[in-house]
OpenMM code with the backbone's topology and positions (N, CA, C; nanometers):
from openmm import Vec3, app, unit

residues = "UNK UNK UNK UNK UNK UNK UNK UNK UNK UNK UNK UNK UNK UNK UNK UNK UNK UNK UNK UNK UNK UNK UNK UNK UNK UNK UNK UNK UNK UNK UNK UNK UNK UNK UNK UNK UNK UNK UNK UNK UNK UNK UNK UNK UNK UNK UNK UNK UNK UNK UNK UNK UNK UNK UNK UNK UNK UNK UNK UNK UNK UNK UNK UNK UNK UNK UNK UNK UNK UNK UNK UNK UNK UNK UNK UNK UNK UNK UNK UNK UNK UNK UNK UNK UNK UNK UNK UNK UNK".split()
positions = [
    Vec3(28.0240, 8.1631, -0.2251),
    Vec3(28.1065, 8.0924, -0.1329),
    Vec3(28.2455, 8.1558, -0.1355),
    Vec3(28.3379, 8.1917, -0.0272),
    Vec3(28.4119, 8.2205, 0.0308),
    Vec3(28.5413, 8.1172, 0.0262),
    Vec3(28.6628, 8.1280, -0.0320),
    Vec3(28.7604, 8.0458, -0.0476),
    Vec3(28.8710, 8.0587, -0.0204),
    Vec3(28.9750, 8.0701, 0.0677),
    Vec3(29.0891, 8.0390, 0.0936),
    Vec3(29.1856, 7.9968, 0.0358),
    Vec3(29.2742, 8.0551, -0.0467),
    Vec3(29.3517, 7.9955, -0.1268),
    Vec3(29.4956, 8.0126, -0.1227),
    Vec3(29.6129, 7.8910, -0.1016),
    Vec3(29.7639, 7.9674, -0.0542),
    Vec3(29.8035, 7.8313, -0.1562),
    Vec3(29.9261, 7.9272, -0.1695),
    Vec3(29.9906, 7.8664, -0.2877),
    Vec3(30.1262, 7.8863, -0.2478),
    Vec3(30.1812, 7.7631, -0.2763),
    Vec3(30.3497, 7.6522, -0.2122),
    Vec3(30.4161, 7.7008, -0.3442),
    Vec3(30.5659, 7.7361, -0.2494),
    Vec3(30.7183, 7.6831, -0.3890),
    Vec3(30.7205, 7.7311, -0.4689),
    Vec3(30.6924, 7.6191, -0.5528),
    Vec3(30.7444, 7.7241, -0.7408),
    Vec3(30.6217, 7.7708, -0.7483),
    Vec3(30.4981, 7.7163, -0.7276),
    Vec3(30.3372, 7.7898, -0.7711),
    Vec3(30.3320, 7.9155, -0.7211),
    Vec3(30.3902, 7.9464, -0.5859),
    Vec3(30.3607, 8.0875, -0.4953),
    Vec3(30.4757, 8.1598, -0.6023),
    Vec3(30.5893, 8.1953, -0.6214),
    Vec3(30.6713, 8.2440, -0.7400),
    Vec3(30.6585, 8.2290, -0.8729),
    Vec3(30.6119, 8.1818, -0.8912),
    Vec3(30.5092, 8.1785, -1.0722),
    Vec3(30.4049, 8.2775, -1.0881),
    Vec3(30.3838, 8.2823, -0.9515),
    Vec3(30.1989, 8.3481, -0.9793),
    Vec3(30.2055, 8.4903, -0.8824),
    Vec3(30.3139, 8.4820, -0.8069),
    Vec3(30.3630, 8.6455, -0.7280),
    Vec3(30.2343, 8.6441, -0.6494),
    Vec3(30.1956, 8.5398, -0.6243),
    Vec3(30.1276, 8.5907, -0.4168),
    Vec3(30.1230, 8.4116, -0.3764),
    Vec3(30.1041, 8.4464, -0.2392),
    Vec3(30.1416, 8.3643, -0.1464),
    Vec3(29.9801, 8.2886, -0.0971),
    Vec3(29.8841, 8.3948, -0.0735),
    Vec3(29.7240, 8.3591, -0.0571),
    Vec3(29.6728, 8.4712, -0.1111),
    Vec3(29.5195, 8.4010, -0.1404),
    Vec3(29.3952, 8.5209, -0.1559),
    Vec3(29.3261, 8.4458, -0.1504),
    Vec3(29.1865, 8.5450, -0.0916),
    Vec3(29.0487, 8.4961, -0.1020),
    Vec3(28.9542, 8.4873, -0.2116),
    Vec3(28.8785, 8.4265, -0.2645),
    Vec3(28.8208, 8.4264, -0.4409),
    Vec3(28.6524, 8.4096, -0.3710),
    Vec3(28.6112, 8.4689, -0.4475),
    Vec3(28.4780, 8.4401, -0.4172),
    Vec3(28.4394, 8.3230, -0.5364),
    Vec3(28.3239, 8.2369, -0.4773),
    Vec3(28.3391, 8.1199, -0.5977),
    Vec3(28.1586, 8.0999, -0.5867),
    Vec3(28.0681, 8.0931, -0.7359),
    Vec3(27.9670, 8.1355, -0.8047),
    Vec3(27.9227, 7.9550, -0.7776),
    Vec3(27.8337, 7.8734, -0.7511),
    Vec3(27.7997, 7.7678, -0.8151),
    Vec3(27.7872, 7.7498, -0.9251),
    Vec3(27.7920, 7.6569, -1.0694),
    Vec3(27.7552, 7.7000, -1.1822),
    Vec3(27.5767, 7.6672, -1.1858),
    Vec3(27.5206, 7.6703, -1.1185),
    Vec3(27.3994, 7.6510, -1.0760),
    Vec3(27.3036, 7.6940, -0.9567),
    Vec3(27.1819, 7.7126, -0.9360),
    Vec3(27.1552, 7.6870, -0.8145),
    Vec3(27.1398, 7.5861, -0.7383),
    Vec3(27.1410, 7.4918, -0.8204),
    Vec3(27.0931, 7.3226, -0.7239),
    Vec3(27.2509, 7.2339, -0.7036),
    Vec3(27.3742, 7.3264, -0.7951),
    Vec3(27.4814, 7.2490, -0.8424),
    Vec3(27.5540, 7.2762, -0.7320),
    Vec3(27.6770, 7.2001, -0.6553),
    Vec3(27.7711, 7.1857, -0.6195),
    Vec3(27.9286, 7.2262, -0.6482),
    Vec3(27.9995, 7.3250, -0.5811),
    Vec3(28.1001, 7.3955, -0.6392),
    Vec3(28.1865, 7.2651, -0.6016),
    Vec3(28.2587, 7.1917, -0.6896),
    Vec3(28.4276, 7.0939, -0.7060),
    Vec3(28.5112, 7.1504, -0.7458),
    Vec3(28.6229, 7.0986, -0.6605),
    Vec3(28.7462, 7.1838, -0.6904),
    Vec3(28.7737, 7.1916, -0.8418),
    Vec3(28.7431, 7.1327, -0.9402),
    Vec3(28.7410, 7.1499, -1.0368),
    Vec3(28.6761, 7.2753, -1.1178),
    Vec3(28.5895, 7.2952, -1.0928),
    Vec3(28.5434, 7.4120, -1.0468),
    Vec3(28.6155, 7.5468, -1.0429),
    Vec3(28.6859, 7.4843, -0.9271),
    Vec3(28.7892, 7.6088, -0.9156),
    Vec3(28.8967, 7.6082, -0.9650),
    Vec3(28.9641, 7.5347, -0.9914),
    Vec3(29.0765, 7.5078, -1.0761),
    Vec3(29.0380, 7.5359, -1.2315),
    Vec3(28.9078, 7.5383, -1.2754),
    Vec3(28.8895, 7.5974, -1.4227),
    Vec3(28.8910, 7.7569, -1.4077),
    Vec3(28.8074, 7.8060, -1.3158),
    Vec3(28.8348, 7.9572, -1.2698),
    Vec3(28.9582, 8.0134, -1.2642),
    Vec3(29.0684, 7.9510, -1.1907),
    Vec3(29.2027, 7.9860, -1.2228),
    Vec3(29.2651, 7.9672, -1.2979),
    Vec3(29.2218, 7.8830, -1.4302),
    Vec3(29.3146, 7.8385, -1.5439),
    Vec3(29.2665, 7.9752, -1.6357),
    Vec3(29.1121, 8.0290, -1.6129),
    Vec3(29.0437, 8.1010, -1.6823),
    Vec3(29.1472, 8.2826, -1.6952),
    Vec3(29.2455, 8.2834, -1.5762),
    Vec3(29.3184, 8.3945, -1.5566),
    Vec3(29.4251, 8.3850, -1.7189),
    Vec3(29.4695, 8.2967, -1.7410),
    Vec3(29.5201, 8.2614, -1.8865),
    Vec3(29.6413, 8.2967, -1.8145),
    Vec3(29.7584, 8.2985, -1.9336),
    Vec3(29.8970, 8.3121, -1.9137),
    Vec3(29.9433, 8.2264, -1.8080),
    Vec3(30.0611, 8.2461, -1.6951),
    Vec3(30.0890, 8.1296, -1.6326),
    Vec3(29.9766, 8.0189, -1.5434),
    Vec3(29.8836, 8.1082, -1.4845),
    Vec3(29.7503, 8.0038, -1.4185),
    Vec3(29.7340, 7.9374, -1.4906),
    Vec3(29.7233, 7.9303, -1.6595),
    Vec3(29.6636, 7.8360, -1.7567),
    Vec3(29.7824, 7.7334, -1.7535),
    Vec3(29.8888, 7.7730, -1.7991),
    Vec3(30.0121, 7.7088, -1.8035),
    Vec3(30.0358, 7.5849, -1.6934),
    Vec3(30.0567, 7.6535, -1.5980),
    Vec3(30.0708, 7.5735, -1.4201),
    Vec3(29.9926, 7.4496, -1.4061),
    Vec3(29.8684, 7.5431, -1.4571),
    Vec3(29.7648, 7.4309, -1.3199),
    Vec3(29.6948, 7.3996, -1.4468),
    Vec3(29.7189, 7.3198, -1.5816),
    Vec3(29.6840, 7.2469, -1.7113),
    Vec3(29.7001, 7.1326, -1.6371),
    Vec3(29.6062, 7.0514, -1.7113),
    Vec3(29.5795, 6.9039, -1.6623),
    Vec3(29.7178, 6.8410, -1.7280),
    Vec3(29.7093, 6.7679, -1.6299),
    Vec3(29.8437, 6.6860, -1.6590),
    Vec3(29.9707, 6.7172, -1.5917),
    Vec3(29.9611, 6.8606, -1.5581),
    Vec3(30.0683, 6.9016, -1.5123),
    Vec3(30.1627, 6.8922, -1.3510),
    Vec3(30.2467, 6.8766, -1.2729),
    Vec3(30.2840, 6.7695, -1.1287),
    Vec3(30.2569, 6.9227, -1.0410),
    Vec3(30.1294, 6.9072, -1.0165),
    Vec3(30.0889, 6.9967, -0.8241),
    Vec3(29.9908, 6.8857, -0.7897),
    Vec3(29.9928, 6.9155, -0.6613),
    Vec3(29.8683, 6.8787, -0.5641),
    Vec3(29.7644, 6.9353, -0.4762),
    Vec3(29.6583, 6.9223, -0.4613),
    Vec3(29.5372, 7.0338, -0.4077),
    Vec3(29.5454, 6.9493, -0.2559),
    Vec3(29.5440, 7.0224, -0.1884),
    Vec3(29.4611, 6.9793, -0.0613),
    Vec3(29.3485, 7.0749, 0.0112),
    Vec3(29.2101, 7.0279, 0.0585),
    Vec3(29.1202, 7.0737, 0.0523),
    Vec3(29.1143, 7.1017, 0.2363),
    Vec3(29.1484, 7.1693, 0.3571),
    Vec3(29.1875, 7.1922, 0.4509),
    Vec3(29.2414, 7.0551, 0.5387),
    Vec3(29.3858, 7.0976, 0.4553),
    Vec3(29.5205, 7.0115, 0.5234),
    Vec3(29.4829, 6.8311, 0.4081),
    Vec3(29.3661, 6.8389, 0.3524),
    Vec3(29.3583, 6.6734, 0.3319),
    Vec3(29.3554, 6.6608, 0.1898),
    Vec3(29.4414, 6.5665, 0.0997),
    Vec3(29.4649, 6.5511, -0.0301),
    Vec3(29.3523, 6.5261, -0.1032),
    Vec3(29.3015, 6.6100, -0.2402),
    Vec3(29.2050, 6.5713, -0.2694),
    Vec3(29.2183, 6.5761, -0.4340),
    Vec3(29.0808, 6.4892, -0.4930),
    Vec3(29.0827, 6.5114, -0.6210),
    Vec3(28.9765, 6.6305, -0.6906),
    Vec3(29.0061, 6.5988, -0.8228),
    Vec3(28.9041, 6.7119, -0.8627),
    Vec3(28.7335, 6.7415, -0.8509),
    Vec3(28.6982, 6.6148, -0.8280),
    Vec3(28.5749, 6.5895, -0.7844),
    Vec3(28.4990, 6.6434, -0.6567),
    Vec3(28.5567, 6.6369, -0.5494),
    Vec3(28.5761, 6.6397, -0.4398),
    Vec3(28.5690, 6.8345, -0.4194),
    Vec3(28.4228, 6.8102, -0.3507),
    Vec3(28.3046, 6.9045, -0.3242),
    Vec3(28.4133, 7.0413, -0.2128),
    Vec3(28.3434, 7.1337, -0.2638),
    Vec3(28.3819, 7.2933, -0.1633),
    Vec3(28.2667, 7.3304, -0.0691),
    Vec3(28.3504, 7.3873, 0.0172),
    Vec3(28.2421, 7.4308, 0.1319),
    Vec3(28.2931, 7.5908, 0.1772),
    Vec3(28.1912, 7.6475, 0.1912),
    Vec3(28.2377, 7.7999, 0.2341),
    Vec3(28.3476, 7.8150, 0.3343),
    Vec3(28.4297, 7.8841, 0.3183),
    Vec3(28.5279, 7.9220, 0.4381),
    Vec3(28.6425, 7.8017, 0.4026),
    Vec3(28.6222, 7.7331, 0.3171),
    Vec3(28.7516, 7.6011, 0.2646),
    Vec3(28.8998, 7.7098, 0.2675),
    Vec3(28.9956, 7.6377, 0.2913),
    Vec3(29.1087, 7.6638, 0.3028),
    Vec3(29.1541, 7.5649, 0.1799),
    Vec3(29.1986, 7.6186, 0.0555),
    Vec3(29.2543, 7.5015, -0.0555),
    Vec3(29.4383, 7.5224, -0.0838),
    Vec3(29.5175, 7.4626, -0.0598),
    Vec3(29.6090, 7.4850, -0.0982),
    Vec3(29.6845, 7.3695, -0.2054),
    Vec3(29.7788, 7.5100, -0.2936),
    Vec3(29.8137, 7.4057, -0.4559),
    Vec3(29.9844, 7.4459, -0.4097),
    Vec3(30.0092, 7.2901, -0.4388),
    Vec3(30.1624, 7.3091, -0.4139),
    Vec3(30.2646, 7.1682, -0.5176),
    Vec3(30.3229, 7.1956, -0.5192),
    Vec3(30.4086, 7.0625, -0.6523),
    Vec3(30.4283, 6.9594, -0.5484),
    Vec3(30.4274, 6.8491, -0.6109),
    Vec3(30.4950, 6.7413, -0.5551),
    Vec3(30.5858, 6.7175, -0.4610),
    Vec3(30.6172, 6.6560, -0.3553),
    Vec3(30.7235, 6.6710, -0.2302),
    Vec3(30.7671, 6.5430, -0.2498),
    Vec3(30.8992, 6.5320, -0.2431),
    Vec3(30.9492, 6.4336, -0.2540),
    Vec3(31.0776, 6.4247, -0.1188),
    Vec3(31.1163, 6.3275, -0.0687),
    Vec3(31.1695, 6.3232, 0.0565),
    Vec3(31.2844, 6.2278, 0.0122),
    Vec3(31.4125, 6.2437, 0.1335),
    Vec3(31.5411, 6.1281, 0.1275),
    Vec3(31.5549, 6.1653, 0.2658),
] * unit.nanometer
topology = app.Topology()
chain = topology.addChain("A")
for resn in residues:
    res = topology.addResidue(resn, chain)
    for name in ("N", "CA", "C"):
        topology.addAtom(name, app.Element.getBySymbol(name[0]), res)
């Protein structure tokens, strides 16, 4: 599966690119790729990816344009973007 990936703010300057495409493996054949999923794949890069995107830590995923959790299933050609918290006045 085919993934779309752009990265906001401090995440796009932490990590020195803006998008890329990742190819992403099911961990199965019958299994379902979750963004979790992919978010372990990118923690798996070590150094700041591990750092950043550690549980616990303030970003948000949205899975094309719509807020999602880690559970929450991938589909080929997904557009995912990780960006920190927005806060407004």
């Amino acid at each position: 599966m085919n993934i779309r990936l752009l990265y906001f703010a401090r995440l796009r300057e932490i990590f020195g690119i803006g998008q890329e495409r990742l190819e992403l493996v099911a961990p199965s054949a019958t299994s379902t790729v979750r963004l979790a999923d992919l978010l372990d794949t990118l923690r798996a890069r070590g150094g700041v990816w591990t750092e950043e995107l550690a549980e616990g830590r303030a970003y948000r995923v949205a899975i094309n344009q719509d807020i999602v959790g880690p559970e929450q299933a991938l589909n080929d050609n997904d557009e995912v973007a990780l960006f920190p918290p927005v806060t407004g006045g």
